[in-house]
C-alpha positions as CSV (number, residue, x, y, z in Angstrom):
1,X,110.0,183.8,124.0
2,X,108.1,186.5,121.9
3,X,108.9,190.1,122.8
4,X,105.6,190.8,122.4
5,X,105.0,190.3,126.3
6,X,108.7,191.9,127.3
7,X,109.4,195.9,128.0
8,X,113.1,197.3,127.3
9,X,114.3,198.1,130.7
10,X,117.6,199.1,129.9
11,X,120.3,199.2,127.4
12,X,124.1,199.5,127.3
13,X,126.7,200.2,124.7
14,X,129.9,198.0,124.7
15,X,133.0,199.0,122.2
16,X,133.7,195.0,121.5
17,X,131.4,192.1,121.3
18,X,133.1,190.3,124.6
19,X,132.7,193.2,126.7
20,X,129.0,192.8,125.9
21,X,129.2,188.8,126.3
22,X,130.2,189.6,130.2
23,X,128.1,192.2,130.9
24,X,125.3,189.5,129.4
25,X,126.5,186.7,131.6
26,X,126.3,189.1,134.2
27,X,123.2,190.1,134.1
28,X,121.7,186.8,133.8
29,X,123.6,185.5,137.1
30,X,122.0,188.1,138.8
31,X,119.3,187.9,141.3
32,X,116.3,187.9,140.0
33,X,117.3,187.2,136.2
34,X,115.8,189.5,134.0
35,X,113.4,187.8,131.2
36,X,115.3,188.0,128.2
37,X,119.3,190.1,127.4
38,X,119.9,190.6,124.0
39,X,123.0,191.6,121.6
40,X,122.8,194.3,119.0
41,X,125.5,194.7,116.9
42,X,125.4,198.4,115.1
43,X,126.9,199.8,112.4
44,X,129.6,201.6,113.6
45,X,131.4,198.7,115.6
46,X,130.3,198.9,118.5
47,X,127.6,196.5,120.5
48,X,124.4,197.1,122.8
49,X,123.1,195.1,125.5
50,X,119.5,195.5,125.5
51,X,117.6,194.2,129.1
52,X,114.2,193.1,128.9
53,X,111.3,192.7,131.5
54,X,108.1,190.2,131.3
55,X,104.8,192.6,131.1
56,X,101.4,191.1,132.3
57,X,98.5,191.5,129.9
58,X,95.1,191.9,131.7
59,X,94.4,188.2,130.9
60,X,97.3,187.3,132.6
61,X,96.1,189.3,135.7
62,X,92.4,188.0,135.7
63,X,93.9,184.7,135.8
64,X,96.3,184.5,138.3
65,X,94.0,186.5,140.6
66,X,91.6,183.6,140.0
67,X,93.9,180.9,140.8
68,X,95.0,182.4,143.8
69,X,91.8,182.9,144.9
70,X,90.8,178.9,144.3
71,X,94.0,178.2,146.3
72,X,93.7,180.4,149.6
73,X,89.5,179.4,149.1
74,X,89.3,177.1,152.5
75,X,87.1,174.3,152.1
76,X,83.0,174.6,152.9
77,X,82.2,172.8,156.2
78,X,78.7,170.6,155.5
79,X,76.6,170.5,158.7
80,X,74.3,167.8,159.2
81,X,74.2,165.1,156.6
82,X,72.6,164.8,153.2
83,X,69.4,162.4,152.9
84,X,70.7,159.6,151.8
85,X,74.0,159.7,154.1
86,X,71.0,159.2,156.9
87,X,70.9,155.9,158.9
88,X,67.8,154.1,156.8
89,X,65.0,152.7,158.6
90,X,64.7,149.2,159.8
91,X,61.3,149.1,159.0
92,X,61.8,150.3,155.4
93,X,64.3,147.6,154.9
């Protein structure tokens, strides 16, 4: 997954890397998962749990507006029939 499309939500600092491994576990148990939860080891010894969220471009919007549209769309009733549904002629036959 690119984190082009993902947003930092949040981000924790752990003293040792298991600490963060839990809280990461955690996090992705939870109700609703978050999109991506990511490691960062720094410098001084310590380690950061960085949440991300999924962001919607506009594209993405246009198009899932217009697929929910085409599935709530209820069907076009047709009244009458079309001329060559119609009962032909037995004189013409």
């Amino acid at each position: 997954m690119n984190v082009r499309n993902l947003e930092r939500i949040s981000e924790k600092k752990f003293k040792t890397h298991d600490e963060a491994a839990i809280q990461k576990a955690t996090l992705l148990g939870g109700k609703p998962a978050p999109a991506k939860v990511k490691i960062f080891a720094r410098y001084d010894g310590t380690f950061d749990v960085v949440v991300y969220k999924k962001i919607e471009t506009p594209g993405q919007k246009v198009i899932k507006a217009l697929t929910e549209a085409i599935e709530t769309q209820k069907p076009v009733a047709i009244h009458g029939q079309k001329s060559k549904d119609r009962k032909k002629s037995p004189k013409k036959a």
